[in-house]
C-alpha positions in Angstrom: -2.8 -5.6 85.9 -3.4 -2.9 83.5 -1.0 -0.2 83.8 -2.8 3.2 84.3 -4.9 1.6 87.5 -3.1 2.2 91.3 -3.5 -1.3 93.1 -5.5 -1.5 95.8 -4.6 -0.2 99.3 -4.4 -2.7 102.1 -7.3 -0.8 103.7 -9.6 -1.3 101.5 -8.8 -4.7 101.4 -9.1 -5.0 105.2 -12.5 -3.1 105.1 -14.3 -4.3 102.6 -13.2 -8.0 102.4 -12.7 -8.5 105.9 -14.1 -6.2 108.7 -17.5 -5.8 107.1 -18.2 -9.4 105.5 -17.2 -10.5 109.1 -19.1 -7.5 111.0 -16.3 -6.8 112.7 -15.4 -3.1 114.2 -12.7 -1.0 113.7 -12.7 -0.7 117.5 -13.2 -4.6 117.6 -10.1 -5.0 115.8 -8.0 -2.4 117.2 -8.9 -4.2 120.7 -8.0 -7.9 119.4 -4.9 -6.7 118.1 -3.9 -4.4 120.8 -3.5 -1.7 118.7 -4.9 2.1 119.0 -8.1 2.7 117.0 -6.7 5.6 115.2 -4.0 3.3 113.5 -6.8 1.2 112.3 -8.8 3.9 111.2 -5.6 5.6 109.4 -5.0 2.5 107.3 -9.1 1.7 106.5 -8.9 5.8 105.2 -6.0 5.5 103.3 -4.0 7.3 105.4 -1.5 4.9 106.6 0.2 1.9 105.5 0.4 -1.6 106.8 4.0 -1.9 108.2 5.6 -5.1 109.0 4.1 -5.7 112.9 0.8 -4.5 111.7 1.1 -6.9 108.8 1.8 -10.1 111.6 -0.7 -8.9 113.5 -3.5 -8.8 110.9 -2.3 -12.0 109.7 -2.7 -14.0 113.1 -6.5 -12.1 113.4 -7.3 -13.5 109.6 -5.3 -16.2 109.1 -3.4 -14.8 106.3 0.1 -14.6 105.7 1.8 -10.8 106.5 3.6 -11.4 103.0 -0.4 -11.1 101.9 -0.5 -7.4 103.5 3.5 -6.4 102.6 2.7 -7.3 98.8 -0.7 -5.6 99.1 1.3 -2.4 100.4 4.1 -2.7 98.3 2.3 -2.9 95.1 0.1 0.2 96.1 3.5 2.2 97.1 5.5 1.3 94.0 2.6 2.7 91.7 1.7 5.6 93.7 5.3 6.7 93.8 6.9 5.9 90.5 8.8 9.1 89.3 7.1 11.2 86.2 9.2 12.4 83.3 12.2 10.7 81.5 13.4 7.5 82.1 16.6 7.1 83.6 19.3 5.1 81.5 19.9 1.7 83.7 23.1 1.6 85.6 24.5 -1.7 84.7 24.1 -1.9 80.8 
């Protein structure tokens, strides 16, 4: 992955290769998973993150594993908040 591009949040990922491909509504969803809208709203927009239940519950709708929306969350979060300036000498040397 080149280094200057943020991965992809789990929203867009849950938008675009999942909710519309399978015409499903946020509403839909949010029903299914018995979940309020808003949270799945707040994670399609960016806004939110997948935590661990949301991640089991999303995996059970699409068969996927919630490892599949952790990493996807993780890797988005790691880039997003890696710390500007000087690099920090490692502890253990």
């Amino acid at each position: 992955m080149p280094e200057n591009r943020t991965p992809t949040h789990p929203g867009e990922i849950l938008l675009h290769e999942f909710l519309i491909p399978l015409s499903i509504s946020q509403a839909a969803l949010a029903r299914h998973l018995g979940i309020p809208v808003r949270r799945v709203s707040e994670i399609v927009h960016n806004r939110r993150g997948v935590e661990a239940k949301t991640a089991w519950l999303l995996a059970q709708a699409f068969g996927t594993t919630p490892q599949f929306w952790v990493n996807l969350q993780v890797a988005h979060d790691v880039t997003i908040c890696k710390p500007t300036g000087e690099p920090k000498p490692p502890l253990c040397s």
